[in-house]
Backbone bond lengths (Angstrom), bond angles and torsions (degrees), N, CA, C in turn:
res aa  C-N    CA-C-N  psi(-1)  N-CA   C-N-CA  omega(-1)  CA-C   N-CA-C  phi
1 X - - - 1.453 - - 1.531 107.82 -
2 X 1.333 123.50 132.47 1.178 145.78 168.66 1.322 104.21 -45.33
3 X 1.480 114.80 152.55 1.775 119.06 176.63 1.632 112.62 -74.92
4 X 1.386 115.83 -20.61 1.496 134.14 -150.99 1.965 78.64 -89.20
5 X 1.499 126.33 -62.61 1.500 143.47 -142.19 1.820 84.53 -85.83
6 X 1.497 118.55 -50.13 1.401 108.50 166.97 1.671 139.82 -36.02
7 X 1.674 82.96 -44.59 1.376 100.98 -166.63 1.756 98.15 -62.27
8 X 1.338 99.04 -62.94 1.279 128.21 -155.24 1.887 98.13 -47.92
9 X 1.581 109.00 -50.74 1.313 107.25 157.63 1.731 123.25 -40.21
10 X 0.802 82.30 -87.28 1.439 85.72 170.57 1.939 134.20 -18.09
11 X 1.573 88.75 -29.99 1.555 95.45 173.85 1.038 115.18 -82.68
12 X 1.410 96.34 -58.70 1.580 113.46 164.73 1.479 115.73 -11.03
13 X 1.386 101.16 -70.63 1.843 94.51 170.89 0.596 123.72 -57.35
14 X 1.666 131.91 -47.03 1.300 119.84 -163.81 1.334 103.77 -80.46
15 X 1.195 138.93 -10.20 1.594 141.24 155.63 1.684 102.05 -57.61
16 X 0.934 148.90 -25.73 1.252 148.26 144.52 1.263 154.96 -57.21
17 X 1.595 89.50 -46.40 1.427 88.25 167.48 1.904 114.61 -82.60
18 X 1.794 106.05 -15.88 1.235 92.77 172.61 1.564 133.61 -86.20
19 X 1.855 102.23 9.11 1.275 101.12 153.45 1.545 121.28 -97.44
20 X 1.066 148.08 -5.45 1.152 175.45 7.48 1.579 90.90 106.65
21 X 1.708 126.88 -79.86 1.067 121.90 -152.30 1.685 117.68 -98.46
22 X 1.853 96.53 3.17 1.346 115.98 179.49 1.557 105.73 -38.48
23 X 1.829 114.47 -68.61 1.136 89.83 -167.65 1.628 124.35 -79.09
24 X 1.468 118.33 -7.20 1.405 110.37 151.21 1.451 109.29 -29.37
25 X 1.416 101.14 -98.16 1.589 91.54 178.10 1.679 141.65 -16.38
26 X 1.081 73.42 -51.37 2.323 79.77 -173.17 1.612 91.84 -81.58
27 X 1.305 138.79 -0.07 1.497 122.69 131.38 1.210 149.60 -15.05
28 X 1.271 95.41 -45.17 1.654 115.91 172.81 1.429 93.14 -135.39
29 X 1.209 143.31 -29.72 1.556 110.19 -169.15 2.055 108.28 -65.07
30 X 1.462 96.08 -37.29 1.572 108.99 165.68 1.609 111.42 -13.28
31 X 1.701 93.05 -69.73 1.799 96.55 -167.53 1.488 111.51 -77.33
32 X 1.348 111.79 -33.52 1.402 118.13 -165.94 1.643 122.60 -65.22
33 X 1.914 99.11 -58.26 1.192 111.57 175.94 1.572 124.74 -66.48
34 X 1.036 143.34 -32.85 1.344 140.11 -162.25 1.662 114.19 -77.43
35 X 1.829 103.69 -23.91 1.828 110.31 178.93 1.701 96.74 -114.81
36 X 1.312 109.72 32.69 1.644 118.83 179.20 1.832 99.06 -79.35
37 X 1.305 112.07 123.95 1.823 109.02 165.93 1.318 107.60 -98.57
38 X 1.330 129.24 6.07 1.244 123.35 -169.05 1.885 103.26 -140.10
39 X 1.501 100.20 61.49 1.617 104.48 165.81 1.316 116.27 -2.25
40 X 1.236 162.50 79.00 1.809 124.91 156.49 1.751 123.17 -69.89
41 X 1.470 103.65 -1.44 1.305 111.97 170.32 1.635 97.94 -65.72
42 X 1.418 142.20 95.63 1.350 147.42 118.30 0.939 150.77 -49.94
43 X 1.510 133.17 160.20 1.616 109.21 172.77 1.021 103.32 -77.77
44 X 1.094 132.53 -69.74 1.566 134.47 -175.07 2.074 110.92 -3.98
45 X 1.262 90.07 -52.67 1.458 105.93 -176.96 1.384 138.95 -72.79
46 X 1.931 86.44 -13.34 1.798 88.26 -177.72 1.723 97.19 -112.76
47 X 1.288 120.81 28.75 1.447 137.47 170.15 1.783 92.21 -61.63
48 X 1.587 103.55 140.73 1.170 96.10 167.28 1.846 123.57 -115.61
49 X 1.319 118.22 125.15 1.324 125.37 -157.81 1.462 105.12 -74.16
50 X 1.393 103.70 174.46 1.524 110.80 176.39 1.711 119.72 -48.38
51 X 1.580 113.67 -37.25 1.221 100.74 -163.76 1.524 97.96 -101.50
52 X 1.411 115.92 -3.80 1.440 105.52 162.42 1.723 124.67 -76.29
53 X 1.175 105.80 -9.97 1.352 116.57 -165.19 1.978 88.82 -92.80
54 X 1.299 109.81 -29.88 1.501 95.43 -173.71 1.532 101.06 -84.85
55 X 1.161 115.15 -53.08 1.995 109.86 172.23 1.133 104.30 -37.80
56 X 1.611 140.23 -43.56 1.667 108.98 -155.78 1.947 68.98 -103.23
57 X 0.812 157.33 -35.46 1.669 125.49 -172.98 1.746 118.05 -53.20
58 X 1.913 93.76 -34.03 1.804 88.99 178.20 1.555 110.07 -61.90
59 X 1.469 103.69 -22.44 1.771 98.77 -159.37 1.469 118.15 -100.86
60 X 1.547 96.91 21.88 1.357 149.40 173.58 2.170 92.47 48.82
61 X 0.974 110.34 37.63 1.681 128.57 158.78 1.347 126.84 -48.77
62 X 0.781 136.88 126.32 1.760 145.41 176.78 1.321 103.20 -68.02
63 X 0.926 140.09 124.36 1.587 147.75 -175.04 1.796 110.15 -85.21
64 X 1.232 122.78 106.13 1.219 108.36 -158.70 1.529 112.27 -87.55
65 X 1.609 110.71 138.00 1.617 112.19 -160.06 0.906 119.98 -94.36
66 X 1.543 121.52 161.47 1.801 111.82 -128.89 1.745 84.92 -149.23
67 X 1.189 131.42 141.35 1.613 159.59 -154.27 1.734 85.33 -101.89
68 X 1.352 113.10 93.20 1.267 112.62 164.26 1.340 134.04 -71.30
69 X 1.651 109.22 -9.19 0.983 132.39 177.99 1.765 122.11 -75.02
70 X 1.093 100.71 -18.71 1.731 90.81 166.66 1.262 142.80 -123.46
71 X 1.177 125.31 144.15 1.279 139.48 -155.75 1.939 101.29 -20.88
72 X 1.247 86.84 142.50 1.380 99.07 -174.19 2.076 113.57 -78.65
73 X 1.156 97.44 -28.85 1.551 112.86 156.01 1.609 128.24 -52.20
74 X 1.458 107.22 -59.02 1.104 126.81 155.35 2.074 127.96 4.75
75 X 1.383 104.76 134.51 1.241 62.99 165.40 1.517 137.74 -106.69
76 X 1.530 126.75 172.83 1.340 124.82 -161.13 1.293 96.46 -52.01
77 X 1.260 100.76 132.86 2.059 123.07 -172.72 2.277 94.24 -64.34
78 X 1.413 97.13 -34.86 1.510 99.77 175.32 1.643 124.11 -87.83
79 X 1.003 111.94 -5.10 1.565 119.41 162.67 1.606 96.96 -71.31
80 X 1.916 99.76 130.92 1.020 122.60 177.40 1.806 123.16 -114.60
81 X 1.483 117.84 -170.37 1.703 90.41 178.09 1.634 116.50 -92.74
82 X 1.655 108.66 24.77 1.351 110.52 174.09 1.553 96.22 -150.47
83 X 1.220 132.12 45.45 1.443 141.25 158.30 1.504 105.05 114.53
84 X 1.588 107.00 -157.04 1.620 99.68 177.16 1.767 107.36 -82.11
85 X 1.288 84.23 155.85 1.579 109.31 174.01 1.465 118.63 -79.04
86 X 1.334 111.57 1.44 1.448 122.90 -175.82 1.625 92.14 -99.57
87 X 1.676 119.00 149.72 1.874 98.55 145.98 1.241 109.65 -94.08
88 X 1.089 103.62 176.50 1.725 125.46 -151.64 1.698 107.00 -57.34
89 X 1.414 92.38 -26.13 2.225 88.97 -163.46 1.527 88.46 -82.12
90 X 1.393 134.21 -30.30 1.619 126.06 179.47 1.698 130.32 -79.96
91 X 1.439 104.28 10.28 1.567 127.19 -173.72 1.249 91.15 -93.22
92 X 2.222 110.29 156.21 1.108 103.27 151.42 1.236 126.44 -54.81
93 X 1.099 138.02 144.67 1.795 143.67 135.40 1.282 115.61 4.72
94 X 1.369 113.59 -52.56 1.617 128.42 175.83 1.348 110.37 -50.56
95 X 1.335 114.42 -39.14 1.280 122.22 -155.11 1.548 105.11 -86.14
96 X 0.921 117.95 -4.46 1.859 123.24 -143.86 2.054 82.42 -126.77
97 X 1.161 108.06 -45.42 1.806 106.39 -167.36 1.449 109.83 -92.83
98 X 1.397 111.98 7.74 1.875 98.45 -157.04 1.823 74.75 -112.09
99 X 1.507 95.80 149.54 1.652 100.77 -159.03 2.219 80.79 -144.33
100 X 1.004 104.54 100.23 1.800 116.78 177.50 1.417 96.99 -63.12
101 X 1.384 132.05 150.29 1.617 140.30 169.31 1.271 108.37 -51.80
102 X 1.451 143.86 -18.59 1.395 126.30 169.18 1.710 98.90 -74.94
103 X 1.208 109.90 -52.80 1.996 106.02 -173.25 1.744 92.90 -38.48
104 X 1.272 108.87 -63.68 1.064 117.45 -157.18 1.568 112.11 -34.68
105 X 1.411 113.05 -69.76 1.285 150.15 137.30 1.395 98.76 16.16
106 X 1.364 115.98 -92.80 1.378 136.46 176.18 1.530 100.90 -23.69
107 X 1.658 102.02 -75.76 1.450 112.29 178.67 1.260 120.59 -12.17
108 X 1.810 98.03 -58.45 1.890 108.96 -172.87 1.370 104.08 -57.68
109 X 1.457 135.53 -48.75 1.082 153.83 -138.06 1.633 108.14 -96.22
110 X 1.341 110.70 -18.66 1.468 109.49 -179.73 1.401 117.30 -90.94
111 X 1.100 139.73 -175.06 1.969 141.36 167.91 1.854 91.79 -52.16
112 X 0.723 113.42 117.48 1.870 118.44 168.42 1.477 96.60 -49.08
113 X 1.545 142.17 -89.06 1.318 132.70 159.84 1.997 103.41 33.00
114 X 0.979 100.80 -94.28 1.843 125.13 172.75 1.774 96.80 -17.04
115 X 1.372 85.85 -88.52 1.700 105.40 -173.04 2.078 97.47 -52.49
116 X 0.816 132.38 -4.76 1.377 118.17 -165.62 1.629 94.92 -103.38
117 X 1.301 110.11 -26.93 1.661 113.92 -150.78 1.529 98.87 -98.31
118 X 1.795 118.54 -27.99 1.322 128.08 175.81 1.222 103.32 -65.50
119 X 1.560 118.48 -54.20 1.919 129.27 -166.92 1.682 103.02 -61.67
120 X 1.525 119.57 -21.16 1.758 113.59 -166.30 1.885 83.86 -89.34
121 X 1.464 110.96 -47.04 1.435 109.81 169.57 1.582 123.82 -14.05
122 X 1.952 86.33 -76.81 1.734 109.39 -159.27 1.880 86.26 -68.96
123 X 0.893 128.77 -28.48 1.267 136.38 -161.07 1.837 100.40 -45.30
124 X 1.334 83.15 -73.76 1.616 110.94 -172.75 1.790 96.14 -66.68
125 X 1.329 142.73 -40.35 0.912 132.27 163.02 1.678 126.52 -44.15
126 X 0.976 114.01 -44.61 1.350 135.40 170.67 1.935 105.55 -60.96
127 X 1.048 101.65 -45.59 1.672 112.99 168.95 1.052 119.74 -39.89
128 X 1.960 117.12 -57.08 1.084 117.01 -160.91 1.751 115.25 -91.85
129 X 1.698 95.23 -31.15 1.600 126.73 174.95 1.867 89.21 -48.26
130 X 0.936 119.79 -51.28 1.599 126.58 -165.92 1.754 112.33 -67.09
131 X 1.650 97.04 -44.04 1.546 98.81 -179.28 1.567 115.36 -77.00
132 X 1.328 120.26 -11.03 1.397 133.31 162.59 1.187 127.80 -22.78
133 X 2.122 98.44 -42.62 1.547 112.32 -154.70 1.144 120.50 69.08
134 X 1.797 105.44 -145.04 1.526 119.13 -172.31 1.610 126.20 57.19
């Protein structure tokens, strides 16, 4: 298999499993995020990096364009009043793995089961996000 037909595999999944584990996720982001005073959704954060730019090019995706113009603190121009406006497989990477001490929190606090089945998830997500390169 070609590096180009590899790659492209490769997104593919991980375009899958991050719809797949969406509602894992919004499990706890549900309770956590909405009485959050301390955003970590930023701009800075919903920048999209080199190897995000090659996953959504294999999955031949429109890269959605981003106001370079404001403060990098700021908040993410794509945070909406019920989360991002993106779904989960078209976000940076960053956005999908970074888990704030209340998620976390939750995590402790829920059936472990939950938290065990998301972490083998992000696990393998992280796998493929990694074999990407870039």
């Amino acid at each position: 298999m070609d590096r180009h037909a590899s790659t492209a595999d490769t997104a593919r999944k991980l375009r899958q499993l991050l719809i797949e584990s969406s509602a894992m996720i919004e499990e706890y982001t549900r309770d956590a995020c909405p009485s959050c005073t301390d955003v970590c959704c930023r701009q800075k954060h919903g920048a999209y990096r080199e190897r995000d730019i090659i996953y959504l090019n294999a999955i031949n995706a429109l890269i959605p364009a981003t106001d370079r113009t404001r403060p990098p603190e700021s908040r993410c121009e794509f945070l909406g009043t019920d989360g991002c406006i993106h779904p989960r497989w078209l976000r940076p990477f960053k956005c999908t793995w970074y888990f704030c001490e209340p998620i976390v929190k939750a995590m402790r606090d829920r059936p472990q089961r939950s938290a065990r089945a998301l972490t083998t998830v992000m696990e393998e997500m992280i796998r493929l996000y990694d074999a990407l390169g870039g």
